[in-house]
PLY file of the C-alpha trace (Angstrom):
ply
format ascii 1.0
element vertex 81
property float x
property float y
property float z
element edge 80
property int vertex1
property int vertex2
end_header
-8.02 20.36 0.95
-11.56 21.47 -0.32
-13.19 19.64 1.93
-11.24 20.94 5.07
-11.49 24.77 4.21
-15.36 23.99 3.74
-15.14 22.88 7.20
-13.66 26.00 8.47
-15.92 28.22 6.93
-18.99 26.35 7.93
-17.04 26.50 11.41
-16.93 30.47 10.84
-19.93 30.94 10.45
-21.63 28.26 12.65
-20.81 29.72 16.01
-19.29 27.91 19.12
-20.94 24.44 18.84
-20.61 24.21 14.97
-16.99 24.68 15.60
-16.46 22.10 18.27
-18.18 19.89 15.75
-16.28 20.28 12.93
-12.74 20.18 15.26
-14.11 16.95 16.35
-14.85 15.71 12.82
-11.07 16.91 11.76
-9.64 15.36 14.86
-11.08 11.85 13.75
-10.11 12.44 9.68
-6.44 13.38 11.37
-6.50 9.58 13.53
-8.15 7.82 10.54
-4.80 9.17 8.51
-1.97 8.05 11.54
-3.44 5.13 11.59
-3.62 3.66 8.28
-0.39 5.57 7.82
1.13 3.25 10.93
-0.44 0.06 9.60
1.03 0.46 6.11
4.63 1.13 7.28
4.34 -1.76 9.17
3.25 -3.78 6.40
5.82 -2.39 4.25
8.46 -2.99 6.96
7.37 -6.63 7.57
7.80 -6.93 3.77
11.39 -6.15 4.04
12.41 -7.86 6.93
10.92 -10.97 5.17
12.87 -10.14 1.91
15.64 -9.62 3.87
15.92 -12.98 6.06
15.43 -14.76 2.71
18.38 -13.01 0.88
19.92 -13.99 4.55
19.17 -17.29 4.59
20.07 -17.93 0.74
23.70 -16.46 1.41
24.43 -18.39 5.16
22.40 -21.44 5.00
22.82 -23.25 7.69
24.56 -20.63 10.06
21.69 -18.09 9.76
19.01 -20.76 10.15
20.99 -21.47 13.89
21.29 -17.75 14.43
17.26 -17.09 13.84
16.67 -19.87 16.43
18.13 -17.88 19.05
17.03 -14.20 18.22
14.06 -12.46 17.52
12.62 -11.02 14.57
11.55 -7.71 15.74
11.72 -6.94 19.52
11.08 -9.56 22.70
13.19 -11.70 24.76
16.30 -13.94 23.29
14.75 -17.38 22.14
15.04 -20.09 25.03
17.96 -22.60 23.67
0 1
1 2
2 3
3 4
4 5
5 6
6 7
7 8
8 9
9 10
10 11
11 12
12 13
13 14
14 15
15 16
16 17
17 18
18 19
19 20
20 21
21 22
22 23
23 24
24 25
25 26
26 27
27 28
28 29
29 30
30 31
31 32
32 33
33 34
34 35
35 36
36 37
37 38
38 39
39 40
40 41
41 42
42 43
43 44
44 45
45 46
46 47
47 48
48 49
49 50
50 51
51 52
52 53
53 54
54 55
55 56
56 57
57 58
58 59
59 60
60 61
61 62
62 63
63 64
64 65
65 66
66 67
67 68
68 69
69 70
70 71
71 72
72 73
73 74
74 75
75 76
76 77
77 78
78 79
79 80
């Protein structure tokens, strides 16, 4: 938080193309941040899908073994028979 109001004062009192750098430069920090925020729920997610179809698996056997041949995991088309 330091480091951003630094950035706005040095925007204050850099004039016009100081501040288009420095909107640029938060802009970028912002992405950065969404994106490794994205990746890691996705991670986290896969993690308890995984968990999740082995609890599956461990209480239906045979039954959810068939079912996971038809259907996929996340999102797509049905499985070909």
């Amino acid at each position: 938080m330091i480091f951003v109001m630094e950035k706005v004062i040095i925007a204050w009192s850099g004039g016009k193309d100081c501040t288009l750098a420095v909107n640029e430069l938060a802009r970028n920090d912002i992405m950065k941040l969404l994106l490794c925020w994205g990746l890691s729920l996705m991670a986290i997610l896969h993690v308890m899908v995984l968990t999740e179809e082995e609890h599956l698996h461990n209480s239906y056997g045979q039954v959810y073994k068939q079912y996971c041949k038809r259907v996929p995991r996340y999102l797509g088309y049905p499985k070909k028979s």
